[in-house]
C-alpha positions in Angstrom: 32.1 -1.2 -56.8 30.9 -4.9 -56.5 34.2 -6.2 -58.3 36.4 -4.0 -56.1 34.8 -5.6 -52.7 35.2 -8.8 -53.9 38.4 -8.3 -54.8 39.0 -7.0 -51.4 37.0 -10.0 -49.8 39.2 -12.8 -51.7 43.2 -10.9 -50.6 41.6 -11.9 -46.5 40.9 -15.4 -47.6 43.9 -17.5 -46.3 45.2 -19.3 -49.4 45.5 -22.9 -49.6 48.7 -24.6 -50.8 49.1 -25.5 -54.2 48.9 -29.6 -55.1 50.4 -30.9 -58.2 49.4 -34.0 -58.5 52.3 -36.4 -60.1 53.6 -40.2 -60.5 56.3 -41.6 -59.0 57.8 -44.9 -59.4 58.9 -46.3 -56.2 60.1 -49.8 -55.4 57.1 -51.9 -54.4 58.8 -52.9 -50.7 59.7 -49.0 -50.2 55.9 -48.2 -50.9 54.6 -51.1 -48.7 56.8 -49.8 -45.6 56.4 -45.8 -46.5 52.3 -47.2 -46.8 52.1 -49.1 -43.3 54.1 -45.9 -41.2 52.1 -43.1 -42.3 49.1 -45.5 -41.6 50.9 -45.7 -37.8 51.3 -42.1 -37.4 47.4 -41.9 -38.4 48.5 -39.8 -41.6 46.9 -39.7 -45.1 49.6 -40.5 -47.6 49.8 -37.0 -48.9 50.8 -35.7 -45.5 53.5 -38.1 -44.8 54.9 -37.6 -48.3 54.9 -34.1 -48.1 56.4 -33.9 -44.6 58.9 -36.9 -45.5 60.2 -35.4 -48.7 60.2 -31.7 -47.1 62.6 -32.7 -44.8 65.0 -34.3 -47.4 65.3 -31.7 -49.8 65.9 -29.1 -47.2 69.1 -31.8 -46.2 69.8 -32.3 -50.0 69.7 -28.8 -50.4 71.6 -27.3 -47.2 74.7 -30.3 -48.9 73.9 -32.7 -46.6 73.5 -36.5 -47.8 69.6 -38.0 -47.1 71.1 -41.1 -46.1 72.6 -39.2 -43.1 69.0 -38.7 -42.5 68.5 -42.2 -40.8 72.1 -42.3 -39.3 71.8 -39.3 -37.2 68.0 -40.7 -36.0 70.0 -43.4 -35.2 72.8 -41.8 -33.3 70.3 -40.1 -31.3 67.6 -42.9 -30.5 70.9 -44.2 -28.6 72.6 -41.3 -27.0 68.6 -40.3 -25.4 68.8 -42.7 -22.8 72.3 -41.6 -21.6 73.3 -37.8 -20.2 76.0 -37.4 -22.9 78.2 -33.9 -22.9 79.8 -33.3 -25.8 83.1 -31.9 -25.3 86.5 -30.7 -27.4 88.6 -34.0 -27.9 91.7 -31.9 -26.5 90.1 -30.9 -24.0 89.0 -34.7 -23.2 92.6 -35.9 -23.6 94.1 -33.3 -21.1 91.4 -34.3 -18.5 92.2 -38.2 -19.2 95.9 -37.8 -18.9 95.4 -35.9 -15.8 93.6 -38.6 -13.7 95.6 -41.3 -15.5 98.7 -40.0 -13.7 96.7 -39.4 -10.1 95.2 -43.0 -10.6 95.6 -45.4 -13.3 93.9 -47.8 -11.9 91.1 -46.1 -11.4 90.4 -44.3 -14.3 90.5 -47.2 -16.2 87.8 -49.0 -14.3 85.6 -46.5 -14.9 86.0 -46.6 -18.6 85.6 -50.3 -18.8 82.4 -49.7 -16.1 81.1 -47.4 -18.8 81.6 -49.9 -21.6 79.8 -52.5 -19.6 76.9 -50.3 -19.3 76.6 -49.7 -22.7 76.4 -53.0 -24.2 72.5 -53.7 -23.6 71.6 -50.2 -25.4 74.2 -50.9 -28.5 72.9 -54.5 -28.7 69.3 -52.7 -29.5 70.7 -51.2 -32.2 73.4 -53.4 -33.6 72.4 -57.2 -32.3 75.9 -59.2 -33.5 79.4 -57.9 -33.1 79.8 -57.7 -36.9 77.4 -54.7 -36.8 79.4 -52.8 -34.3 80.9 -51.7 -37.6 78.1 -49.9 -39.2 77.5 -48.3 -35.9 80.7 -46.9 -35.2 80.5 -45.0 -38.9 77.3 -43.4 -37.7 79.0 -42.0 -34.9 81.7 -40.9 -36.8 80.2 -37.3 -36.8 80.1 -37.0 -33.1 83.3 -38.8 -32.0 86.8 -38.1 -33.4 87.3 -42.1 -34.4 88.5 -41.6 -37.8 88.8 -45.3 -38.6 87.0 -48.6 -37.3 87.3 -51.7 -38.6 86.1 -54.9 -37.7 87.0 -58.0 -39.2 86.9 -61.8 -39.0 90.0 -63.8 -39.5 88.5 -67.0 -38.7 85.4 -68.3 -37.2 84.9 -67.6 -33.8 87.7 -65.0 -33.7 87.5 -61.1 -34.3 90.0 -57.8 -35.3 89.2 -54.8 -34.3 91.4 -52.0 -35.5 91.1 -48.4 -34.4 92.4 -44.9 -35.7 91.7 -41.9 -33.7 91.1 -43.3 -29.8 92.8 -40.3 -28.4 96.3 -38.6 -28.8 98.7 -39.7 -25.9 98.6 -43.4 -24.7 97.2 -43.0 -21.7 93.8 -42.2 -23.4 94.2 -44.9 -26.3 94.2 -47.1 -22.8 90.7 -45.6 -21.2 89.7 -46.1 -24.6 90.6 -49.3 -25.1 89.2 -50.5 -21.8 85.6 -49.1 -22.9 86.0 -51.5 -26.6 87.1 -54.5 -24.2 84.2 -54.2 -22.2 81.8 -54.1 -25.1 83.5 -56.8 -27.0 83.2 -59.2 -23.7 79.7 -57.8 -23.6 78.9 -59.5 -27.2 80.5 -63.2 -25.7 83.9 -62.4 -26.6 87.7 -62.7 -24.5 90.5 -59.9 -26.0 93.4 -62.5 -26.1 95.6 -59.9 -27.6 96.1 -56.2 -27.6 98.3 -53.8 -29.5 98.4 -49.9 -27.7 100.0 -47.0 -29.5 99.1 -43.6 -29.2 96.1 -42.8 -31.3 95.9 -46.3 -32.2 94.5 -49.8 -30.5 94.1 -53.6 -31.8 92.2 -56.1 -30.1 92.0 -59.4 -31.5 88.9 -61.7 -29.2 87.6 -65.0 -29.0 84.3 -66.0 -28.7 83.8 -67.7 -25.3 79.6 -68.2 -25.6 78.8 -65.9 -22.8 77.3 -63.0 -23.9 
């Protein structure tokens, strides 16, 4: 009788999480960093490690990459501060083409207005031209870019090669009006341009003006 209410007592006690205590070798800089933000967050170690490596084994195990992880914080840290719509790039291209033809002009001062906007947000998160690079593969999940490079020929002077900035010209245009006005954002001049469809090169100068 005593055993069987005991018994009964003990299934209506909430259970507490099993802890395997374990080693793991980290590198010492990892730990130091991993240390100092769960001591920001106000976290014990053992919560932070849990939560931290919850989050990548669910990635890891869905087939994502836990270096995508970061990239996608990233991405997002920089598309909060503007109302962004994601849209079908078709769909895009269609609309582009169609106020291309009602006003060139115009439509292409609003794409370099937007790339002037942008520049003090993507200089938070990539500071020199050179890692405008890194940044555009981070956005590669979001935007249909499917290659940027950017490269240095000589000092003071920068290639930027793109694959993917829309299907008809007229959108490889818009789009290369928004890289132009980035690229003068970071102190640089485009002193050459090559426009096909799909495709852009700008080659700039550094002038000193950011």
């Amino acid at each position: 009788m005593f055993e069987s209410h005991l018994s009964t007592i003990k299934s209506r006690l909430p259970t507490r999480r099993a802890m395997v205590r374990t080693n793991l070798s980290i590198d010492k800089a990892v730990f130091e960093e991993f240390a100092a933000e769960a001591d920001r967050r106000k976290m014990t170690l053992f919560a932070f490690a849990n939560e931290s490596l919850s989050a990548i084994t669910k990635i890891s195990r869905e087939g994502g990459d836990p270096d995508e992880f970061y990239k996608i914080w990233r991405v997002l840290s920089i598309l909060r501060q503007v109302d962004v719509i994601t849209l079908p790039s078709d769909f895009v291209d269609d609309l582009i083409e169609r106020l291309y033809k009602v006003d060139s002009a115009g439509t292409k001062a609003k794409f370099k207005e937007l790339g002037s906007s942008l520049v003090g947000l993507l200089r938070m998160a990539a500071e020199n031209i050179e890692d405008l690079g890194p940044l555009a593969k981070d956005f590669g999940f979001i935007i249909p870019i499917k290659h940027f490079a950017l490269t240095a020929p000589k000092p003071g002077l920068v290639q930027v090669d793109v694959v993917g900035a829309g299907k008809a010209i007229e959108t490889t245009q818009c789009s290369a009006e928004f890289l132009k006005a980035i690229i003068e954002g970071y102190g640089y001049a485009v002193i050459k341009e090559e426009l096909h469809p799909g495709t852009m090169r700008l080659i700039a100068e550094k002038t000193g003006r950011p």
